[in-house]
N, C-alpha and C positions, 0 to 999 in steps of 0.2 A: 368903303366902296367908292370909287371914282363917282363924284355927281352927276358926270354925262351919261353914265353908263346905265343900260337896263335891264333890270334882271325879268328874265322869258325864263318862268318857269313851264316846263316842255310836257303838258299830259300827265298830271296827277291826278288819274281819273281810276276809281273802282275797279276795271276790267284791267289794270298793272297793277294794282295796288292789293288787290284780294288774294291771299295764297291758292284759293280755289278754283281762283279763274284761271284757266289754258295760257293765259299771258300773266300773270302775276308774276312780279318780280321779288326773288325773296331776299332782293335788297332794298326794297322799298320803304321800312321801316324804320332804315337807320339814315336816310335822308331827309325825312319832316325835319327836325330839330334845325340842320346849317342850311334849309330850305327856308324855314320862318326867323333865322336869324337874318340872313341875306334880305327877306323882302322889309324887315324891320327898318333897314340900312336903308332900302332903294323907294321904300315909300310907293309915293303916285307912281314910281319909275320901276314898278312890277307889271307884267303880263302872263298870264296863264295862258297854255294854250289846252285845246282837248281834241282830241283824233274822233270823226265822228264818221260810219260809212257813208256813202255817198249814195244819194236814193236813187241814183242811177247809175251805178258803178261800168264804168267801160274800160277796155283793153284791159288791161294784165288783173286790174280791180277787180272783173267779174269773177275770174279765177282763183285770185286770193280771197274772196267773199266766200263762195264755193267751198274753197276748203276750211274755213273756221267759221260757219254757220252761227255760232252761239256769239256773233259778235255781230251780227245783221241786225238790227235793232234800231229804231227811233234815235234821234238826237236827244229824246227827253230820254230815255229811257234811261233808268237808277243805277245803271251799270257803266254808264259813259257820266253820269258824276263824279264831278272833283272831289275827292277823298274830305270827309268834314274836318279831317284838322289841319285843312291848307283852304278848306272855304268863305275861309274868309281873306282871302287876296284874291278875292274874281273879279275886284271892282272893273279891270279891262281882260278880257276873254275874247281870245280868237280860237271858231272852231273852225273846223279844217278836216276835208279825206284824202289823206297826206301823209306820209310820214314825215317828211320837211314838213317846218313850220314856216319858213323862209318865204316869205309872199307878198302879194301886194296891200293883201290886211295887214301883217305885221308891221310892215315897211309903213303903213298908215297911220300907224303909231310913233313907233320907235323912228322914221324917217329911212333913205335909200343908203348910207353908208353909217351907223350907229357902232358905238362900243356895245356889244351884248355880254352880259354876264349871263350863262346858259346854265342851270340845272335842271331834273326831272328823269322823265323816264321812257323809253330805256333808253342806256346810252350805247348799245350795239344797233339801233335803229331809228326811233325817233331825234333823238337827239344829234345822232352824228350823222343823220341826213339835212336836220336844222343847220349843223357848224357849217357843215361844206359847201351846200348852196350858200349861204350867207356871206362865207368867207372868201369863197368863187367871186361874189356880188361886189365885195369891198369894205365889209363890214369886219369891223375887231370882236373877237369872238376871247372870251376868257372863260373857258371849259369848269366850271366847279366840280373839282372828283370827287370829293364827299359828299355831295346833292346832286350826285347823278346813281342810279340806280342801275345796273343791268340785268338783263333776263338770265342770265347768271355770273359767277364770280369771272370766270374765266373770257366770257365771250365782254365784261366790261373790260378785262386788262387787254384785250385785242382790238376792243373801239379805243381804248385809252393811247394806245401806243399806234395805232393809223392818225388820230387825230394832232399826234405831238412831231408828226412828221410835216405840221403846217407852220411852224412861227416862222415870222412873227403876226400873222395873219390870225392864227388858232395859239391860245397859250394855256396851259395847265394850270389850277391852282386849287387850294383846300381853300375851305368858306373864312376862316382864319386870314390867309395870307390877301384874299378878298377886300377881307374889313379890318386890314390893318392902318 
């Protein structure tokens, strides 16, 4: 992995991660593994992020709250947990009622134009709202498609192939070709 580079891993949190939850992804599984290889590589230069409602949710939020009710919950609450075998990379954690993770918290980390090495979940939403704002901003964006998850097989190969319509800005790669 490039030393400038940071890896933002994107909402590895219980309510994607659970097959039972209404957002699980049931690709979530097979990205822990090139998830904790990559932050092994990026060290202090990991950030987790977590989606959390907004206690005051306005415009289009109240609506989207509305219609998935069982996701209205406290920021503590055990279901907007980061999944326990990626908990231990939260030493920096931005939370956020967002889909982009792309903000001036992140940006307070990682600084206003960063290489980001992006994995997480999902990558039909969370994720390729992160890439685009980010890569709109000026920021190098390296997409990991084996540590990205999406809400299913099909709607990841249609974030995958919107997102590879960006290089050099946005660039595709396996955790492999990352850490080579």
């Amino acid at each position: 992995m490039h030393p400038d580079a940071w890896l933002v891993v994107i909402d590895p949190q219980r309510i994607f991660a659970d097959p039972a939850s209404p957002w699980g992804s049931p690709m979530f599984p097979a990205v822990v593994e090139p998830v904790r290889r990559l932050a092994a590589a990026a060290a202090e230069r990991t950030v987790v992020t977590r989606w959390v409602p907004s206690a005051e949710p306005e415009g289009s939020w109240q609506a989207y709250l509305d219609a998935w009710p069982f996701a209205q919950v406290p920021e503590d609450d055990p279901l907007l947990e980061v999944v326990p075998e990626l908990h231990d990379l939260t030493d920096t954690v931005v939370s956020l009622p967002t889909f982009g993770k792309w903000s001036k918290e992140l940006q307070a980390v990682t600084g206003p134009t960063p290489h980001l090495v992006l994995a997480g979940v999902s990558t039909d939403c969370c994720v390729i709202s992160t890439a685009l704002a980010a890569a709109d901003a000026g920021a190098t964006i390296t997409l990991v498609t084996d540590a990205c998850a999406g809400s299913t097989p099909e709607n990841q190969r249609a974030a995958l192939d919107v997102m590879a319509l960006y290089p050099p800005q946005i660039t595709l790669a396996t955790s492999e070709d990352v850490l080579r």
